[in-house]
BAFIMAR-256439 format. One record per residue (C-alpha): residue number from 1; z, x, y. Coordinates in steps of 0.25 Angstrom, whole numbers, plus 5000, padded with zeros to 4 digits. Layout:
<rs>
R  num     z     x     y
R  NUM     Z     X     Y
...
</rs>
This chain:
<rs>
R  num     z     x     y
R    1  5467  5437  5527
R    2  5478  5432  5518
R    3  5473  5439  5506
R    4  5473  5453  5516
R    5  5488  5449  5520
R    6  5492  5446  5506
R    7  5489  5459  5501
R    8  5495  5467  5514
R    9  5506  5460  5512
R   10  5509  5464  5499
R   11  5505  5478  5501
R   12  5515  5480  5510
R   13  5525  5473  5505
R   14  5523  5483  5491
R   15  5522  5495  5500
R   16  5537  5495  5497
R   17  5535  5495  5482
R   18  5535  5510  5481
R   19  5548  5512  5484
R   20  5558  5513  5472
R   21  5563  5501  5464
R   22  5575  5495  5466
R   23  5586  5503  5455
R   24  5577  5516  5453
R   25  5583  5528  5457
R   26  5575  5539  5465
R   27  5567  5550  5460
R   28  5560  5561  5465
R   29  5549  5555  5476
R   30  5534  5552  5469
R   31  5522  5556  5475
R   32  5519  5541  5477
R   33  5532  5537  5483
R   34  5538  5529  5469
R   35  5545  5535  5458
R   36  5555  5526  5451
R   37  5565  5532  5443
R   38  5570  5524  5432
R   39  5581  5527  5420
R   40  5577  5522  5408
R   41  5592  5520  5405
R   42  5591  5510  5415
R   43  5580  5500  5407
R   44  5582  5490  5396
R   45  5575  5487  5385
R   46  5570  5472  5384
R   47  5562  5468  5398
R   48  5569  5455  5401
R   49  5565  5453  5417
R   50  5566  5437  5416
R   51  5553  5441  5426
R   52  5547  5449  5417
R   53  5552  5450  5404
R   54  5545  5456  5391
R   55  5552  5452  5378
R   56  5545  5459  5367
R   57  5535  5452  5360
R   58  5531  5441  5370
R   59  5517  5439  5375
R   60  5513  5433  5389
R   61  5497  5428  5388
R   62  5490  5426  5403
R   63  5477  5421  5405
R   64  5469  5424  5418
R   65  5457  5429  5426
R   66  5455  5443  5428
R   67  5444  5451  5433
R   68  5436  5437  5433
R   69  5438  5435  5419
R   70  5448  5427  5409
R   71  5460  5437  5404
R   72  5469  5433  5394
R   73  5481  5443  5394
R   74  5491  5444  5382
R   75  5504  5452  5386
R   76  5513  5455  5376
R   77  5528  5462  5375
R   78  5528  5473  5363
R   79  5538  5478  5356
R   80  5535  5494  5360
R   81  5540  5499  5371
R   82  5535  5515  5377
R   83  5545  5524  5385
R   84  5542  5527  5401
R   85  5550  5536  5408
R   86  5561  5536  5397
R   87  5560  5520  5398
R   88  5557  5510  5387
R   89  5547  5500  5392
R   90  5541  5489  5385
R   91  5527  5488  5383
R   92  5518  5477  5385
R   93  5505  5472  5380
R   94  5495  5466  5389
R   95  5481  5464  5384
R   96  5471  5454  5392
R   97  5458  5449  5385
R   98  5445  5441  5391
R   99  5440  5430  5380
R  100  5448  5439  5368
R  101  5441  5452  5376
R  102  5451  5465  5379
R  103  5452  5466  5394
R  104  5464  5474  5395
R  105  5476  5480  5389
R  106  5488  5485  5395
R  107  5502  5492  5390
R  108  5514  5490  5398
R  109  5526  5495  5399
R  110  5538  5488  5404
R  111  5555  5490  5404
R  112  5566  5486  5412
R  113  5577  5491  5418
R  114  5592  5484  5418
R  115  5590  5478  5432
R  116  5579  5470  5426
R  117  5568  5477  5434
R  118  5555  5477  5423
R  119  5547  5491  5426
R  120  5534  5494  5423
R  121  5531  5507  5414
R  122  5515  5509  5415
R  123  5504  5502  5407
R  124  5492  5506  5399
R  125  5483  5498  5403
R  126  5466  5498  5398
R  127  5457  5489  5404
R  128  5443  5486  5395
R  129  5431  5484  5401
R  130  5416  5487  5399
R  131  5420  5495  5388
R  132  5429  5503  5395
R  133  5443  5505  5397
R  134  5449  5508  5409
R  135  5465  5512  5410
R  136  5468  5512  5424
R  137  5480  5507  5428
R  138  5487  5513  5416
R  139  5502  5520  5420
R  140  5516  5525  5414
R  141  5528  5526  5420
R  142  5531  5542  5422
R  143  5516  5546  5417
R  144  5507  5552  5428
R  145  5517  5548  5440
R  146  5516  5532  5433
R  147  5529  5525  5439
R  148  5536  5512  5434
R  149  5536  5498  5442
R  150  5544  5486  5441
R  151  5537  5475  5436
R  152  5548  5466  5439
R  153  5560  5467  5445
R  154  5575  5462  5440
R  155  5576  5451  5451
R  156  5564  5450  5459
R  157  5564  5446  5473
R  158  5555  5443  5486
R  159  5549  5454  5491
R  160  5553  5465  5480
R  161  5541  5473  5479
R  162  5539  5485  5468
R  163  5531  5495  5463
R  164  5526  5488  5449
R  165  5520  5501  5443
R  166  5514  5515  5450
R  167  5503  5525  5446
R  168  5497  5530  5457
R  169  5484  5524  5458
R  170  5484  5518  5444
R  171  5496  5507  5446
R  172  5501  5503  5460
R  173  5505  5487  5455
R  174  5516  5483  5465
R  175  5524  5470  5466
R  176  5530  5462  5477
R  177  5540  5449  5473
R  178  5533  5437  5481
R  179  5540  5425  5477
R  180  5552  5420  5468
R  181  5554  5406  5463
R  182  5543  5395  5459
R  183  5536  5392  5448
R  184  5521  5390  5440
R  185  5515  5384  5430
R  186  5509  5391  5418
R  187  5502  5388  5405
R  188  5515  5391  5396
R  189  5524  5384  5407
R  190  5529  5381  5420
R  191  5537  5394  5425
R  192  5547  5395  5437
R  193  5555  5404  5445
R  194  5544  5416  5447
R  195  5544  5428  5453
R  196  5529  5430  5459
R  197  5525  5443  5463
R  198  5514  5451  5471
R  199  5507  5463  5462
R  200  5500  5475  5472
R  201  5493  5487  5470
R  202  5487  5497  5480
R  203  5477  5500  5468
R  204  5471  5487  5471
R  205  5475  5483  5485
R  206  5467  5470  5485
R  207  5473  5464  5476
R  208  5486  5456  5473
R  209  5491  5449  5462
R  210  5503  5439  5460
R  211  5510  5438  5448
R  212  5521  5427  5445
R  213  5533  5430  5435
R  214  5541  5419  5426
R  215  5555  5420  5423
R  216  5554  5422  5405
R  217  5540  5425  5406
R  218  5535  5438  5417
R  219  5522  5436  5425
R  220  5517  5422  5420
R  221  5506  5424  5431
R  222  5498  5433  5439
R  223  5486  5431  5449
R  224  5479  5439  5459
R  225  5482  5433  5473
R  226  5472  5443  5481
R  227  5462  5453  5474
R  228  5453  5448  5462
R  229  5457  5435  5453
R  230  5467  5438  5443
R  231  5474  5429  5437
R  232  5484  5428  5423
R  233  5494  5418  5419
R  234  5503  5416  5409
R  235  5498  5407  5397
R  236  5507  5410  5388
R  237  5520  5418  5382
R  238  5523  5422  5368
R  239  5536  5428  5363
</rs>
């Protein structure tokens, strides 16, 4: 029952995330109701979100359980960067290994705007399995109707709720700011003052995940709170 509650509660309280961001400007209506229109004039070129910052060259390690098995996930900040939509983002590196075997590899592309807001760009993304590769979930900002998100937001707050990224049927994620304050303990050290947030999707409406972001470091941990066990957290930080 609580579980049920949990996840009607956060699905109504994301309905709203469809809805333009806050400092966007209004384009022509979108078949699916959101179409934010950013000005590339308007974004920065270093991503320095004390939430969710991405100096170039550091790496963030997680270790976890996904999909019942071990996963080690090495995220590292590159030096490239790929215009979207007239808009230098920064791309990031994310590859997670089982035992030193590939699991998955994901490209993606962040920048932010002079608010502070971190948008999310697309992601190419490739999952290997079986000896296959599957590439769902792959998107770009201004390719086949792909629109950004905010990732994080300049000065998050209770109960802000936004789109994080959209492609219609390929990449849904919204987010909804739950707490603020209060601290945990992690292999590398103890952090405080968090921001924690719900992550949704009507992709996958049985599930919900949580994820927790520290002041200097971004997302120090993630878990699912309803849905299948996922968990990842942060081990260590490079650069």
């Amino acid at each position: 029952m609580r579980r049920t509650a949990l996840a009607a509660l956060a699905a109504a309280a994301l309905a709203g995330a469809g809805l333009l961001a806050p400092g966007t400007a209004a384009g022509a209506p979108a078949r699916h109701g959101y179409e934010p229109v950013l000005n590339p004039a308007d974004f920065v070129h270093s991503i320095t979100n004390p939430y969710f910052p991405l100096p170039v060259g550091r790496t963030l390690i997680y270790r976890g359980v996904r999909d019942g098995v071990t996963q080690t996930d090495s995220v590292h900040v590159t030096s490239q960067t790929r215009v979207l939509e007239g808009i230098t983002a920064v791309v990031v590196s994310d590859v997670a290994t089982h035992n030193g075997k590939l699991l998955e590899k994901t490209t993606d592309y962040y920048a932010q705007d002079k608010h502070g807001n971190v948008w999310y760009l697309g992601e190419r993304t490739a999952a290997f399995s079986g000896g296959h590769v599957d590439h769902s979930g792959s998107w770009l900002a201004g390719v086949l109707d792909g629109e950004p998100g905010i990732v994080m937001k300049a000065n998050p707050q209770i109960p802000d709720a936004y789109r994080q990224e959209f492609l219609a049927g390929q990449a849904e994620d919204t987010a909804w700011i739950v707490n603020r304050g209060g601290s945990i303990k992690l292999p590398v050290k103890v952090v405080r003052n968090v921001v924690t947030s719900l992550e949704f999707t009507v992709l996958e409406p049985n599930v919900i995940d949580k994820k927790i972001y520290a002041p200097g470091l971004g997302i120090v941990k993630e878990q699912s709170v309803q849905g299948p066990l996922e968990v990842a957290t942060l081990v260590s930080v490079h650069g």
